[in-house]
Structures are given as structure tokens and as C-alpha cells.
PQR file with spaces between the fields and no chain letter, atoms N, CA, C, O and H, PARSE charges and radii, in Angstrom:
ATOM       1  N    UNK     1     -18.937   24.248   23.694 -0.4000 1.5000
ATOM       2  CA   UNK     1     -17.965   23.230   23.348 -0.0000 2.0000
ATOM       3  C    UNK     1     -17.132   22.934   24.587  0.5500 1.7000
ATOM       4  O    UNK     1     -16.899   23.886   25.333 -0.5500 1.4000
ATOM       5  N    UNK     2     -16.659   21.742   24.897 -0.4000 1.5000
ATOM       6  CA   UNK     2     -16.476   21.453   25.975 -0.0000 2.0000
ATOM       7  C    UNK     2     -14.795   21.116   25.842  0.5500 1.7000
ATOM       8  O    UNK     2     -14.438   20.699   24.740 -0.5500 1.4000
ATOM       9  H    UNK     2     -16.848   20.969   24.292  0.4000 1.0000
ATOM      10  N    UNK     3     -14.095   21.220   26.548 -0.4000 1.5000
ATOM      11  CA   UNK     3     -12.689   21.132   26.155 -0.0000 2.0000
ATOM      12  C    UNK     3     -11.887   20.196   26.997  0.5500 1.7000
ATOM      13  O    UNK     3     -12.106   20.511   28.167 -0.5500 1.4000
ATOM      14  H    UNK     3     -14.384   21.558   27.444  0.4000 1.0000
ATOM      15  N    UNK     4     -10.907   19.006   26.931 -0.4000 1.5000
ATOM      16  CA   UNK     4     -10.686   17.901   27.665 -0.0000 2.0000
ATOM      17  C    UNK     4      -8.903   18.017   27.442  0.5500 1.7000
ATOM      18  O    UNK     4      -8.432   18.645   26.494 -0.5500 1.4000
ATOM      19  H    UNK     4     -10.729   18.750   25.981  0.4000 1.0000
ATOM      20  N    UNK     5      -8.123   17.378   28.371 -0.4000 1.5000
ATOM      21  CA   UNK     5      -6.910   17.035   28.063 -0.0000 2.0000
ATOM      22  C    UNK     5      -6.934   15.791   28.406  0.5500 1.7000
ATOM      23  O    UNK     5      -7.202   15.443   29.556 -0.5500 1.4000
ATOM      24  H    UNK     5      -8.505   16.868   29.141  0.4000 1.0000
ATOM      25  N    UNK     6      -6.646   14.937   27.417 -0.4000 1.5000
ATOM      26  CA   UNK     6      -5.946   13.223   27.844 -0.0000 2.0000
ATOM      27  C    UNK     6      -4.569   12.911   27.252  0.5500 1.7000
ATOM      28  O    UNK     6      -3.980   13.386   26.281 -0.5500 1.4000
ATOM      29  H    UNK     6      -6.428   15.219   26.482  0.4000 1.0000
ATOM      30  N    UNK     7      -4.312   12.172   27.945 -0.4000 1.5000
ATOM      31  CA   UNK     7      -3.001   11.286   27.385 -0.0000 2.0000
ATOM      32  C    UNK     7      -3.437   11.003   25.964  0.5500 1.7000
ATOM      33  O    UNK     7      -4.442   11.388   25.367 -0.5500 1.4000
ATOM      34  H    UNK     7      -4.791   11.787   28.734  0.4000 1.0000
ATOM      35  N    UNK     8      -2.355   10.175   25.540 -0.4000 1.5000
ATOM      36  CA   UNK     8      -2.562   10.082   23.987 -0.0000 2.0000
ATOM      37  C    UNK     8      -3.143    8.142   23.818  0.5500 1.7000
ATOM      38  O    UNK     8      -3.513    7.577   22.789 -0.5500 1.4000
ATOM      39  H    UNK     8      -1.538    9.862   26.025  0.4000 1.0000
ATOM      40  N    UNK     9      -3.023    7.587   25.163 -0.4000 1.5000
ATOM      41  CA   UNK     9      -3.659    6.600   25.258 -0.0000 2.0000
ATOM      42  C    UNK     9      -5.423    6.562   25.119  0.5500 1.7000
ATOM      43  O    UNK     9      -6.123    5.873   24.376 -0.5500 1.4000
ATOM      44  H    UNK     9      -2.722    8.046   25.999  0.4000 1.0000
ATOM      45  N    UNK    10      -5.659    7.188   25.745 -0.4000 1.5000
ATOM      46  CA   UNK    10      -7.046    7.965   26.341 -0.0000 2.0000
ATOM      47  C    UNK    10      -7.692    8.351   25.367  0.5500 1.7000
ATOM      48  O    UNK    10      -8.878    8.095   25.159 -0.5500 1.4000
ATOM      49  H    UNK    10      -5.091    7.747   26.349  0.4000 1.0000
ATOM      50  N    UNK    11      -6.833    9.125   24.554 -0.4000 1.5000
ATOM      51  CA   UNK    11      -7.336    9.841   23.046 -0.0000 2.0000
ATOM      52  C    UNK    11      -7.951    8.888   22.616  0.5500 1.7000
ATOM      53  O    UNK    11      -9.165    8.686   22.629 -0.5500 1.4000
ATOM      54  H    UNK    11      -5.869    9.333   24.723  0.4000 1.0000
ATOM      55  N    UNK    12      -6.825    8.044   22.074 -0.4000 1.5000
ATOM      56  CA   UNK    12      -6.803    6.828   21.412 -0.0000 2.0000
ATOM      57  C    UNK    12      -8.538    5.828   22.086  0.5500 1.7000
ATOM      58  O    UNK    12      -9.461    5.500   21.341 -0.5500 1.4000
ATOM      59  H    UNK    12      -5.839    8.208   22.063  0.4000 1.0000
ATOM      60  N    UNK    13      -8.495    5.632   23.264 -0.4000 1.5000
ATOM      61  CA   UNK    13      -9.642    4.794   23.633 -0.0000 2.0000
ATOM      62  C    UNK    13     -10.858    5.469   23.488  0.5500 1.7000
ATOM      63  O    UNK    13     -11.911    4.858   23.303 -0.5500 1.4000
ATOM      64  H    UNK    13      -7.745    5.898   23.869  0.4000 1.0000
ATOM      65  N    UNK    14     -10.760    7.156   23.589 -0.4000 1.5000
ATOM      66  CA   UNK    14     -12.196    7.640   23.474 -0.0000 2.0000
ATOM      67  C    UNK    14     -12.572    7.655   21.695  0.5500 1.7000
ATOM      68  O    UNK    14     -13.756    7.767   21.376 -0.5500 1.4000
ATOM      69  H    UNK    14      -9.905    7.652   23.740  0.4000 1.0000
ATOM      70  N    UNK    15     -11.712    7.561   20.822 -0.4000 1.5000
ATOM      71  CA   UNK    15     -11.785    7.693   19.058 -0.0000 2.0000
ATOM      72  C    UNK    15     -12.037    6.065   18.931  0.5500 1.7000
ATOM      73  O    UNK    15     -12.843    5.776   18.047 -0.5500 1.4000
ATOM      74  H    UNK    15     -10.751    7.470   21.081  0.4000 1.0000
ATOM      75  N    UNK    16     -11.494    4.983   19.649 -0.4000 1.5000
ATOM      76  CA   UNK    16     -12.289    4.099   19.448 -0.0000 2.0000
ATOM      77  C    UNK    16     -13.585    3.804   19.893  0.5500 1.7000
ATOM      78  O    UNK    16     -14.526    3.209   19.367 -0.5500 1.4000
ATOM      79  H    UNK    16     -10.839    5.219   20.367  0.4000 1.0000
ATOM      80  N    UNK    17     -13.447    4.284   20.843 -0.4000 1.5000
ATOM      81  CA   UNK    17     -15.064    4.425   21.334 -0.0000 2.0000
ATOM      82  C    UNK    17     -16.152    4.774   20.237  0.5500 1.7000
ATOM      83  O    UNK    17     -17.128    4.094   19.921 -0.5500 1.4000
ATOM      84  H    UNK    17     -12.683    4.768   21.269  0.4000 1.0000
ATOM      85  N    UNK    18     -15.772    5.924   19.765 -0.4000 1.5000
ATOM      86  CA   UNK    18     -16.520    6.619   18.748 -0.0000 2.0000
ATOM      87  C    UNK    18     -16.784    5.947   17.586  0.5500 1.7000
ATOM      88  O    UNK    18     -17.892    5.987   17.051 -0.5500 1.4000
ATOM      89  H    UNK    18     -14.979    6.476   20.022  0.4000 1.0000
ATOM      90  N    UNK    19     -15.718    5.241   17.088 -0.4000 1.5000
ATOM      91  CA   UNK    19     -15.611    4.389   15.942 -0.0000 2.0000
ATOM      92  C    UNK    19     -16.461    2.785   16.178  0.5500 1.7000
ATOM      93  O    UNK    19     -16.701    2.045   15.223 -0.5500 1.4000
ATOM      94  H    UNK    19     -14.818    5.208   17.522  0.4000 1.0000
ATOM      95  N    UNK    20     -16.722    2.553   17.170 -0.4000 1.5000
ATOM      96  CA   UNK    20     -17.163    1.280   17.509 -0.0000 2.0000
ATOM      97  C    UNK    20     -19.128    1.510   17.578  0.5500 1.7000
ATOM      98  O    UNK    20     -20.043    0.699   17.441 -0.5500 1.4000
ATOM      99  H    UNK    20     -16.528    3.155   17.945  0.4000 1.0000
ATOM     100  N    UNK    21     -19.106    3.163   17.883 -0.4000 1.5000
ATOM     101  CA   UNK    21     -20.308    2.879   18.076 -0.0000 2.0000
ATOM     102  C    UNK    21     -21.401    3.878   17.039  0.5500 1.7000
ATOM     103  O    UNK    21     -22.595    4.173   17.088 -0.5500 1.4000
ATOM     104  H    UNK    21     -18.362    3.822   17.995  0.4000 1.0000
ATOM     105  N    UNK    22     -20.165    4.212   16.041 -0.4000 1.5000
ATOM     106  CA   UNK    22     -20.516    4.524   14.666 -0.0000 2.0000
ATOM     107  C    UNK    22     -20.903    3.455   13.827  0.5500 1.7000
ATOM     108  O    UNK    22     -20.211    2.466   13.587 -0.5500 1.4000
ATOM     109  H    UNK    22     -19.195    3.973   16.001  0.4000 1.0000
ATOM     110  N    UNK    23     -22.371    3.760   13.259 -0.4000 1.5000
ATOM     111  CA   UNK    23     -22.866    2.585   12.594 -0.0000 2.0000
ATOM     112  C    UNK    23     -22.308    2.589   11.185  0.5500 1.7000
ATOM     113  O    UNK    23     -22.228    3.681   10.624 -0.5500 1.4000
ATOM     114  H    UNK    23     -22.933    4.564   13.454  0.4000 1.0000
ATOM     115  N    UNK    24     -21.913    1.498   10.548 -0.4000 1.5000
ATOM     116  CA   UNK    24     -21.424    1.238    9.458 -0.0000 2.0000
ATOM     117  C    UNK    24     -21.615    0.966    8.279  0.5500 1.7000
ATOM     118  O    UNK    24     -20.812    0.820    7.357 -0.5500 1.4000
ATOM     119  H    UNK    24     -21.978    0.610   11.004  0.4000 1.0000
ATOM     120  N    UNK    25     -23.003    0.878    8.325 -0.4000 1.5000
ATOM     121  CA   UNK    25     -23.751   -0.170    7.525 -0.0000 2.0000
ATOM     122  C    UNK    25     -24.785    0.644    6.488  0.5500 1.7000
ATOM     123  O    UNK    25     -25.934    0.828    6.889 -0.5500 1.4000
ATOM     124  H    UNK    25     -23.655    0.996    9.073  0.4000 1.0000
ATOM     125  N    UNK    26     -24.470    1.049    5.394 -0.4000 1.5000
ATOM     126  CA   UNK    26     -24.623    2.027    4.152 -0.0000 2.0000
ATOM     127  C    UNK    26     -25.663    0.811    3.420  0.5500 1.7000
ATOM     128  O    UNK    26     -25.381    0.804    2.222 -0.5500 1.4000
ATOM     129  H    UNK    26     -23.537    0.899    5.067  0.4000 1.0000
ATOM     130  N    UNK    27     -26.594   -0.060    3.670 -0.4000 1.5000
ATOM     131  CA   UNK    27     -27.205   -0.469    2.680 -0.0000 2.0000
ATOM     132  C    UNK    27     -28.315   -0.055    2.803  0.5500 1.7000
ATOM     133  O    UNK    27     -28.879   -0.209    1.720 -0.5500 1.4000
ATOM     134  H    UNK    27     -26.823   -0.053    4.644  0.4000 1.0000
ATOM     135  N    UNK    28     -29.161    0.524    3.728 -0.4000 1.5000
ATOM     136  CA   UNK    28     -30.640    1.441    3.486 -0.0000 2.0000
ATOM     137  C    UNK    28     -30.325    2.605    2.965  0.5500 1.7000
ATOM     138  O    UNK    28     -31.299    3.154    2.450 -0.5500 1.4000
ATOM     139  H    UNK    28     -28.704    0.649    4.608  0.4000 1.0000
ATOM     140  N    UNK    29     -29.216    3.270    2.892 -0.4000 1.5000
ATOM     141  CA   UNK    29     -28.871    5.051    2.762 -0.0000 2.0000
ATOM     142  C    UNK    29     -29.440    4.715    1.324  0.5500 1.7000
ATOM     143  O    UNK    29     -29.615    3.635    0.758 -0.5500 1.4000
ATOM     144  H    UNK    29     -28.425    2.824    3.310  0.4000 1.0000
ATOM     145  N    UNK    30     -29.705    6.247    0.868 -0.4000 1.5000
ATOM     146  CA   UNK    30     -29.399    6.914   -0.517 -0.0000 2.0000
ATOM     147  C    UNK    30     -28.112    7.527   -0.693  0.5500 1.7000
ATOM     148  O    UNK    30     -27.493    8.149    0.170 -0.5500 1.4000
ATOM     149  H    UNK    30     -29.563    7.123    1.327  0.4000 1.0000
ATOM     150  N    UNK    31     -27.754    7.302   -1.887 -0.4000 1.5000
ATOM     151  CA   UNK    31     -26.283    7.523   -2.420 -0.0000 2.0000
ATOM     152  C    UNK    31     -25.761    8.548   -1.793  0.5500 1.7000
ATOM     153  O    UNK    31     -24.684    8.336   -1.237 -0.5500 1.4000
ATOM     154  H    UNK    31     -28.257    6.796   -2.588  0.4000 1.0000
ATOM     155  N    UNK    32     -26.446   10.142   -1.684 -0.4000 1.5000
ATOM     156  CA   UNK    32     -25.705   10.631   -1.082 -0.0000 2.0000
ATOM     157  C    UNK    32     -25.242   10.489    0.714  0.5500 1.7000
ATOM     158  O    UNK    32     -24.073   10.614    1.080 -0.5500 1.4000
ATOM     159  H    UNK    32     -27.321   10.314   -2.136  0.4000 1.0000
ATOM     160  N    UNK    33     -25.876   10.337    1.239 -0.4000 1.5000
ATOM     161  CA   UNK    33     -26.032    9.766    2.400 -0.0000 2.0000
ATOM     162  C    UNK    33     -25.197    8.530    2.968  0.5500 1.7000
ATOM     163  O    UNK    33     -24.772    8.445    4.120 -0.5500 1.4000
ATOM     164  H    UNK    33     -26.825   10.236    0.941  0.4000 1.0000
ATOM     165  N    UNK    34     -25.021    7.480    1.833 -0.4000 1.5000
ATOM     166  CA   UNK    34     -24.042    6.600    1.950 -0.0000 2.0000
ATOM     167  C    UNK    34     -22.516    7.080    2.225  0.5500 1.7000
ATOM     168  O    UNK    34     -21.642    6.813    3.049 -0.5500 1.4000
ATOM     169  H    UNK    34     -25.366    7.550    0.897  0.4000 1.0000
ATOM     170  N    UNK    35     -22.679    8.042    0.949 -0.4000 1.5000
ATOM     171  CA   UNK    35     -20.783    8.760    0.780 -0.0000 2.0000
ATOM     172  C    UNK    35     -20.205    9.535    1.692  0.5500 1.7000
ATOM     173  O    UNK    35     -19.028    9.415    2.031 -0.5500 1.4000
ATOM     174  H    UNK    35     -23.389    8.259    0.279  0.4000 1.0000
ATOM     175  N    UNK    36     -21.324   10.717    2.325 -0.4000 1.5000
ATOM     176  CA   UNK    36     -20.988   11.289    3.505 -0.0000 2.0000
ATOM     177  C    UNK    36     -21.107    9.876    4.898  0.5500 1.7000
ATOM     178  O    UNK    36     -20.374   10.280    5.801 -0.5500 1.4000
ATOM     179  H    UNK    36     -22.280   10.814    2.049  0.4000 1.0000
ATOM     180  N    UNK    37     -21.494    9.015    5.162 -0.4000 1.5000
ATOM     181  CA   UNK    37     -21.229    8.490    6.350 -0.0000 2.0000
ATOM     182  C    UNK    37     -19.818    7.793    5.569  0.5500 1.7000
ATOM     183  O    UNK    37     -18.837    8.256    6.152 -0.5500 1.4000
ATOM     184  H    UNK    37     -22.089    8.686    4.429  0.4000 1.0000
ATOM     185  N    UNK    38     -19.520    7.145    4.809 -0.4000 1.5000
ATOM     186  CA   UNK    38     -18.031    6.854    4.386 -0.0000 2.0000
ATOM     187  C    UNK    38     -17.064    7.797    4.452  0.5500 1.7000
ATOM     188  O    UNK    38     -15.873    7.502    4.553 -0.5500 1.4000
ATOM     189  H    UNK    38     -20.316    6.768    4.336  0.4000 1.0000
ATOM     190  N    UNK    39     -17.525    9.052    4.397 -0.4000 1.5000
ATOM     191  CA   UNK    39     -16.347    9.885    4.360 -0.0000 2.0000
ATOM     192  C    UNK    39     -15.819   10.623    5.677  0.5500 1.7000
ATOM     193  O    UNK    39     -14.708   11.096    5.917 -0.5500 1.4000
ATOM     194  H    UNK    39     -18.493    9.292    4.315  0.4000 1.0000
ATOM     195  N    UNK    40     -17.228   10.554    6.615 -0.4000 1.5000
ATOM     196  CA   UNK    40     -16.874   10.372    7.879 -0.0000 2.0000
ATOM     197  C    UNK    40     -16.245    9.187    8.711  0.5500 1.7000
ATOM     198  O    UNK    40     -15.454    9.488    9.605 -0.5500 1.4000
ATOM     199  H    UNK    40     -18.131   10.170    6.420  0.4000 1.0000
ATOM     200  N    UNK    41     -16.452    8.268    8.549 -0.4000 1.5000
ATOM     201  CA   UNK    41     -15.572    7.088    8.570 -0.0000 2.0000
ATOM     202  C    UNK    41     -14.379    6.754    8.557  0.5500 1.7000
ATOM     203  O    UNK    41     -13.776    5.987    9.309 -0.5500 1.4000
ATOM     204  H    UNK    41     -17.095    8.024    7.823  0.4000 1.0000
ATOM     205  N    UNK    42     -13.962    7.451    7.519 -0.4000 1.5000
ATOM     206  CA   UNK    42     -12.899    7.489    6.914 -0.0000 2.0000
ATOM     207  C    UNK    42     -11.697    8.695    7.529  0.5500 1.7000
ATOM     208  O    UNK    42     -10.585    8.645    8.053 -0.5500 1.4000
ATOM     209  H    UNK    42     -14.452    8.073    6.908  0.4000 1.0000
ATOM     210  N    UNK    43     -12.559    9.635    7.158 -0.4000 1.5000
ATOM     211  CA   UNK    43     -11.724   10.938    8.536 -0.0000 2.0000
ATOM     212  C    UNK    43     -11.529   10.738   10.104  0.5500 1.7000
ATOM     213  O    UNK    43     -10.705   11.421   10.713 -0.5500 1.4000
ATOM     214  H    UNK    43     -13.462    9.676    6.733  0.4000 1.0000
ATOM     215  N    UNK    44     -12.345    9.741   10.760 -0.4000 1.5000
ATOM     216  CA   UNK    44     -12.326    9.382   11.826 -0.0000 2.0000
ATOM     217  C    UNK    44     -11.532    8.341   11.755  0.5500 1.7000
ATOM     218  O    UNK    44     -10.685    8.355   12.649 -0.5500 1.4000
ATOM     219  H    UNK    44     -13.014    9.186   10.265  0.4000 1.0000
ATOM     220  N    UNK    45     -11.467    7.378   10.992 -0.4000 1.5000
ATOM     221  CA   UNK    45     -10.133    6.614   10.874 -0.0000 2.0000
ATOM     222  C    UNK    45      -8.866    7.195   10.555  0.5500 1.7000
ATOM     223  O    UNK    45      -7.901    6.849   11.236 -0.5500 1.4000
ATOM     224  H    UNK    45     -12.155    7.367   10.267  0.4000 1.0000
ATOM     225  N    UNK    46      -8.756    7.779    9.902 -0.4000 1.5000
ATOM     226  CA   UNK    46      -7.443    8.757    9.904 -0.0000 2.0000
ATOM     227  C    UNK    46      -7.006    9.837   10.922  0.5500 1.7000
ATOM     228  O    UNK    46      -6.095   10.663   10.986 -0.5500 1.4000
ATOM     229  H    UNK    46      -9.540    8.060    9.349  0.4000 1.0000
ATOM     230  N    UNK    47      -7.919    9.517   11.589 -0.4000 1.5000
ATOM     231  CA   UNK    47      -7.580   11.014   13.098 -0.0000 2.0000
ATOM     232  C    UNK    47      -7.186   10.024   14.276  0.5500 1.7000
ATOM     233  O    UNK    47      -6.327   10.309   15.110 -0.5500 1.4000
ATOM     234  H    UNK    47      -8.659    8.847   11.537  0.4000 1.0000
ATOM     235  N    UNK    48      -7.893    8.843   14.263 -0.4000 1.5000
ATOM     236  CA   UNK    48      -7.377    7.705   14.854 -0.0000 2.0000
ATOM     237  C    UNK    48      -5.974    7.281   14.730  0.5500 1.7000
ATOM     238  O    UNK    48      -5.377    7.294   15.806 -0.5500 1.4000
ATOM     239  H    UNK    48      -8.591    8.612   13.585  0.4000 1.0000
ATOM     240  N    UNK    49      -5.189    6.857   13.570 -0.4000 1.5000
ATOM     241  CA   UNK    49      -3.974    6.575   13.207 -0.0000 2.0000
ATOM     242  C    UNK    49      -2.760    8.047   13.229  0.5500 1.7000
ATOM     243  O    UNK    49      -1.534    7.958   13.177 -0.5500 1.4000
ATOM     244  H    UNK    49      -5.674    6.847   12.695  0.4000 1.0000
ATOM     245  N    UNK    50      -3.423    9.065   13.302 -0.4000 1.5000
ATOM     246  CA   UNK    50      -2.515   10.237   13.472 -0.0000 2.0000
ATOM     247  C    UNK    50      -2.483   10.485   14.833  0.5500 1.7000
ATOM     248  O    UNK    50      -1.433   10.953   15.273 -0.5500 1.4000
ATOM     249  H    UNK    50      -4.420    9.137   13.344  0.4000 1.0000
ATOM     250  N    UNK    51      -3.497   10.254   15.685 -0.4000 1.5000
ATOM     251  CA   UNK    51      -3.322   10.589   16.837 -0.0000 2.0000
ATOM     252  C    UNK    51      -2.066    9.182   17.878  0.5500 1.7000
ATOM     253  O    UNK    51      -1.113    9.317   18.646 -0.5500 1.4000
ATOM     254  H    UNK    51      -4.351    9.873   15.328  0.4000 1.0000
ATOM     255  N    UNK    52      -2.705    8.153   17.380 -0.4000 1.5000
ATOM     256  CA   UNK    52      -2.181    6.578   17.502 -0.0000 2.0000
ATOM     257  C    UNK    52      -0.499    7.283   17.470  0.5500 1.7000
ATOM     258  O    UNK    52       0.265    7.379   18.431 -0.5500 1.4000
ATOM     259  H    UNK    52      -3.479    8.044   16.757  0.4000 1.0000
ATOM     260  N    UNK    53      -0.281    7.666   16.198 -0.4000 1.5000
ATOM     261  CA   UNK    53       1.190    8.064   15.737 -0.0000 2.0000
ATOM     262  C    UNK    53       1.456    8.827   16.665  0.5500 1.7000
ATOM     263  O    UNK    53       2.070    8.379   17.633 -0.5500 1.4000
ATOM     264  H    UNK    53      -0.901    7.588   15.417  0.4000 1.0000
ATOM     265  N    UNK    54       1.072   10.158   16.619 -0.4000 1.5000
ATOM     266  CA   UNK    54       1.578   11.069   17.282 -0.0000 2.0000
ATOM     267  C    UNK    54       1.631   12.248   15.933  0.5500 1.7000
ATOM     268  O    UNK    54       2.594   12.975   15.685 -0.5500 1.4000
ATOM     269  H    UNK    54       0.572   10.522   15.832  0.4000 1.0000
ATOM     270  N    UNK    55       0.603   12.210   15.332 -0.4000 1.5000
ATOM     271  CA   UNK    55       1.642   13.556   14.601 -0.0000 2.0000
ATOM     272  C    UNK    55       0.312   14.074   14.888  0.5500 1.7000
ATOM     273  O    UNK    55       0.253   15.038   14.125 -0.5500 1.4000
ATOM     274  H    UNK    55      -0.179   11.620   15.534  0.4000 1.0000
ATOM     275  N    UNK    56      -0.675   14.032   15.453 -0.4000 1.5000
ATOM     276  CA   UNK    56      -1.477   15.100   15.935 -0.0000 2.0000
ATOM     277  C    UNK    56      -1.753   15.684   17.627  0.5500 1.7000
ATOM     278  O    UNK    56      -2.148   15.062   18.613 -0.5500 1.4000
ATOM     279  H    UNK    56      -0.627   13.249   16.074  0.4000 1.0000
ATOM     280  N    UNK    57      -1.469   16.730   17.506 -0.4000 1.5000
ATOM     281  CA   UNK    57      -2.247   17.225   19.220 -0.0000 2.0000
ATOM     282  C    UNK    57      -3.197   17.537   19.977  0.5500 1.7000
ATOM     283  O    UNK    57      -3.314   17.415   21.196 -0.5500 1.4000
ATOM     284  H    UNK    57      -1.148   17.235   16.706  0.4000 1.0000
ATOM     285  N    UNK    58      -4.172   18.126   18.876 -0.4000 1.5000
ATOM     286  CA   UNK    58      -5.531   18.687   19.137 -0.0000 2.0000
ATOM     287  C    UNK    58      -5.873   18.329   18.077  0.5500 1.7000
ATOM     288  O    UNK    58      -5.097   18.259   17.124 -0.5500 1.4000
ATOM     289  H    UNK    58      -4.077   18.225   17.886  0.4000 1.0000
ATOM     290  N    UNK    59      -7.436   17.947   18.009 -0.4000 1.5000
ATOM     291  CA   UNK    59      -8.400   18.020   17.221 -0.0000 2.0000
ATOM     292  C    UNK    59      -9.662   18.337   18.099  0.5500 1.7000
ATOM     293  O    UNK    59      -9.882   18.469   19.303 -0.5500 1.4000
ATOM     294  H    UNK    59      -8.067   18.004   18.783  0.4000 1.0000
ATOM     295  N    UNK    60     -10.515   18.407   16.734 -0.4000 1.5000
ATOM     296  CA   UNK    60     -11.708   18.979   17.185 -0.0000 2.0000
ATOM     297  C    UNK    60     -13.256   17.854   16.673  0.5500 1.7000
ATOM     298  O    UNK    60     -13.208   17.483   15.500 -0.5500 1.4000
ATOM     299  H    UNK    60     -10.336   18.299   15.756  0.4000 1.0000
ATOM     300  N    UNK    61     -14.366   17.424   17.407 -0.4000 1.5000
ATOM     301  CA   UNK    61     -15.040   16.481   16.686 -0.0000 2.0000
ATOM     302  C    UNK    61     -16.321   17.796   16.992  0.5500 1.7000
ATOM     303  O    UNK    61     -16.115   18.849   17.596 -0.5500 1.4000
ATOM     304  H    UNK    61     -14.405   17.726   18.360  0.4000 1.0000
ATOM     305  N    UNK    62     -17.382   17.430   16.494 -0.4000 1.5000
ATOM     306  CA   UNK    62     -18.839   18.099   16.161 -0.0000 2.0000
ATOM     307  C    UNK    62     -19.898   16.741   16.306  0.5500 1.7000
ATOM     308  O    UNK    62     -21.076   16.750   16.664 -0.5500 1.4000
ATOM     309  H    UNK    62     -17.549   16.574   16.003  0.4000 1.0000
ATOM     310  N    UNK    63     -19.000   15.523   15.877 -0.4000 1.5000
ATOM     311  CA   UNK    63     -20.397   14.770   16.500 -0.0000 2.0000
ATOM     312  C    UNK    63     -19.771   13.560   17.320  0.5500 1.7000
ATOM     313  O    UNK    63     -18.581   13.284   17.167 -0.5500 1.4000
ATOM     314  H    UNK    63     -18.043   15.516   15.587  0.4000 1.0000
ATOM     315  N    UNK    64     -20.329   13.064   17.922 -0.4000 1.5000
ATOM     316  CA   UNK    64     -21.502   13.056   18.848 -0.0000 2.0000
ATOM     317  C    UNK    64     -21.786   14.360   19.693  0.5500 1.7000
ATOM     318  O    UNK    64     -22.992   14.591   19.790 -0.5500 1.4000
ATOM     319  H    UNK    64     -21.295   13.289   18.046  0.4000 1.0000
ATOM     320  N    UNK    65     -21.171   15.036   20.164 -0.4000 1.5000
ATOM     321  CA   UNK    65     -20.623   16.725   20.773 -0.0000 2.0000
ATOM     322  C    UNK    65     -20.038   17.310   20.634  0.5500 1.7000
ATOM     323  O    UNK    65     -19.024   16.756   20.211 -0.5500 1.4000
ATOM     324  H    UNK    65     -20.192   14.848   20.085  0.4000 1.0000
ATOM     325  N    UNK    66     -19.947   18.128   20.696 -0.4000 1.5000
ATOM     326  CA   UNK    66     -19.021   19.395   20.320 -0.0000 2.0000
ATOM     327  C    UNK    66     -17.683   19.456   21.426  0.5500 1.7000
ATOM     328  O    UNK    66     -17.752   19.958   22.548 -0.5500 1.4000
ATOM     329  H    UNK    66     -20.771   18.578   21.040  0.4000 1.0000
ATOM     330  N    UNK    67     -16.754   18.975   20.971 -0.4000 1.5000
ATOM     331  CA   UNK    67     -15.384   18.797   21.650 -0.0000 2.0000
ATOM     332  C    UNK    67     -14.143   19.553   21.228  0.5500 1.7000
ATOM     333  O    UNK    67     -14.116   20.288   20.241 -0.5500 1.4000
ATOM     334  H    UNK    67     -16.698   18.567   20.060  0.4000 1.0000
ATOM     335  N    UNK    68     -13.221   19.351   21.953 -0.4000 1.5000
ATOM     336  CA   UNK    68     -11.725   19.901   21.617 -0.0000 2.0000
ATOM     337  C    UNK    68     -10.935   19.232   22.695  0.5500 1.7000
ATOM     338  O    UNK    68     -11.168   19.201   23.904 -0.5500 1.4000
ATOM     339  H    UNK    68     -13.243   18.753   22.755  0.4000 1.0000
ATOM     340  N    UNK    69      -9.768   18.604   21.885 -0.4000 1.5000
ATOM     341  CA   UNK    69      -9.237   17.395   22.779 -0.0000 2.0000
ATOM     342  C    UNK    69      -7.991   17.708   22.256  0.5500 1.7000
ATOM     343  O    UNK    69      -7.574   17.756   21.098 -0.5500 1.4000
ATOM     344  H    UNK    69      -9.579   18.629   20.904  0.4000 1.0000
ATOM     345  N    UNK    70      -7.170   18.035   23.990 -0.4000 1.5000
ATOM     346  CA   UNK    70      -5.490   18.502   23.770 -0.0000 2.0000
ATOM     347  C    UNK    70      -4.899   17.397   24.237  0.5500 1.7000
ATOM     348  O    UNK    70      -4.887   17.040   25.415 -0.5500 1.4000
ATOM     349  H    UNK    70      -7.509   17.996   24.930  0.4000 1.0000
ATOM     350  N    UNK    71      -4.199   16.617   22.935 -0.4000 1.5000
ATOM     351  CA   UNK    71      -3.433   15.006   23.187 -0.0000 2.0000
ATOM     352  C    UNK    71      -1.772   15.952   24.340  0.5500 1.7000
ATOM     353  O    UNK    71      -1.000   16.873   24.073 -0.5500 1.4000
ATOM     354  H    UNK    71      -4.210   16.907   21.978  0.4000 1.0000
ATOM     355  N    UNK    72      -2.006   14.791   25.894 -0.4000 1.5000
ATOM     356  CA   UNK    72      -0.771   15.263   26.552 -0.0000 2.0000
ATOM     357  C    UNK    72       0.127   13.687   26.261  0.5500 1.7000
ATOM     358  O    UNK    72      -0.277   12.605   25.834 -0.5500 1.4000
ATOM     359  H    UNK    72      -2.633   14.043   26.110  0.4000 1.0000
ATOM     360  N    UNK    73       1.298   14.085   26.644 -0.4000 1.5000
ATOM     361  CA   UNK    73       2.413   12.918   26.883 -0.0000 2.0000
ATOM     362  C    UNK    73       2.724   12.829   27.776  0.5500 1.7000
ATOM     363  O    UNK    73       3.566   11.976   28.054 -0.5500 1.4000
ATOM     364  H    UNK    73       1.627   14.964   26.991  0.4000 1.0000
């Protein structure tokens, strides 16, 4: 696992990154398959807006790689 410090700008541009090049599009899945990529979606949008805020410092992602990212100011 590879471990990074960025600004909280940086954060912010690499979680959009991630989010932009997360595919979205649930109409070939099977049901279960649909709900888990929504629910990843969805947690990645919310780690986005907490980090955006500020009420988070570190998190940790597993995909695309195995990371750990210490938000600096």
C-alpha cells in the first residue's frame, strides 16, 4: 500500500479523478452487481464532499490501488 500526503486541493482533484473515470452505467449489470457499483459510488461521493469540507484527514481507497492519503493544509 502506498502512502501519499496532498493538500486538500489535490485530494480533492485526485477523488475526482477517480469519480470521472468510474463507469456509471448499471444497465448490463445483474442486480446484485448494479447495487454494489451504486454503493460504491455513492461512498466515493461522500468521501469527496467530506474531504471538499474538511471534516476528513485520511482515508483509505482499495480500488483502483491500494492507497492511504494524509489530507495536509
Amino acid at each position: 500500500m502506498e502512502r501519499f500526503f496532498l493538500s486538500r486541493a489535490s485530494a480533492v482533484a485526485y477523488l475526482l479523478g477517480i469519480r470521472r473515470a468510474t463507469p456509471g452505467g448499471i444497465d448490463n449489470l445483474r442486480v446484485g452487481e448494479a447495487d454494489v457499483r451504486l454503493q460504491d459510488l455513492d461512498t466515493l461521493d461522500r468521501l469527496l464532499l467530506d474531504v471538499r469540507a474538511g471534516r476528513v484527514r485520511e482515508f483509505r481507497l482499495d480500488k483502483p490501488q491500494a492507497i492511504e492519503v494524509t489530507v495536509t493544509d
